[in-house]
N, C-alpha and C positions, 0 to 999 in steps of 0.2 A: 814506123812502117809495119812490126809485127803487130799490131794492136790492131790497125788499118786492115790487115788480112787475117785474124782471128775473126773480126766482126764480117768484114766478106763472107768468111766461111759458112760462119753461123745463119748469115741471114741467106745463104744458098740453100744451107739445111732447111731453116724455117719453111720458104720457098716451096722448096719440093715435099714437105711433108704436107704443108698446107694442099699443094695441086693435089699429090693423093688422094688428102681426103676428100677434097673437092669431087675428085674424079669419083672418088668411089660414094658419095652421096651423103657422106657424114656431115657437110656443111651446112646442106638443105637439110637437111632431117632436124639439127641444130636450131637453126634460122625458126623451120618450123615452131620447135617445140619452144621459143623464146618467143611468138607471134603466140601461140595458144596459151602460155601460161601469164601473160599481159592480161588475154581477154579476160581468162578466169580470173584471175585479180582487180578488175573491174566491176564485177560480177558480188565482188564481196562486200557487206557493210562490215565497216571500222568501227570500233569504239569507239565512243565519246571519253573527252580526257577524264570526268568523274568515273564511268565505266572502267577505265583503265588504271587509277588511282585504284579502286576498289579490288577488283583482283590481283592489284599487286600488294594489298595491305594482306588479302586472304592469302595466296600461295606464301606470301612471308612467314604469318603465321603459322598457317599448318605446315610449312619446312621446319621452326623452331620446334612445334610440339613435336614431329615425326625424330626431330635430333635428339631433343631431352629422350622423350621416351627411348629410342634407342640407347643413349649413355645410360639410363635410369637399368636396364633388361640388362646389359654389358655389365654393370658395378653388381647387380645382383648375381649374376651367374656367376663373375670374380671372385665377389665373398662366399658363395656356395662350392666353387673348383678349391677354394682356400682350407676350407672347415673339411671339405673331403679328404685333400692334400695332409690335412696335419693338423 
């Protein structure tokens, strides 16, 4: 039975948080703004799967170079803080 009236509780809460916003126009603005951003995504051409293989082979790679070269600038600055150091 306290389980049975935990979830009463909560979904009273829900309830009336829900009417608020209802009342105060959060809902609709909401609803809107999920109706508008449908449209514009209609609106957009998709990739083709070769188009999409393709940019995902380039962002791969230029993530790797962008890592090495940073590891590559990190080990040299190392050995220069090193050679300063002592």
């Amino acid at each position: 039975m306290n389980d049975l009236v935990k979830t009463l509780i909560w979904l009273a809460i829900l309830g009336i948080a829900f009417g608020v916003l209802w009342y105060l126009g959060y809902v609709a603005r909401f609803a809107n703004y999920l109706r508008e951003t449908r449209e514009e995504l209609r609106k957009c051409t998709w990739p083709t799967w070769d188009e999409l293989k393709g940019s995902t082979v380039v962002v791969t790679v230029a993530t790797l170079l962008l890592g090495f070269f940073t590891a590559l600038v990190d080990f040299i600055f190392a050995l220069f803080a090193r050679h300063i150091m002592g």
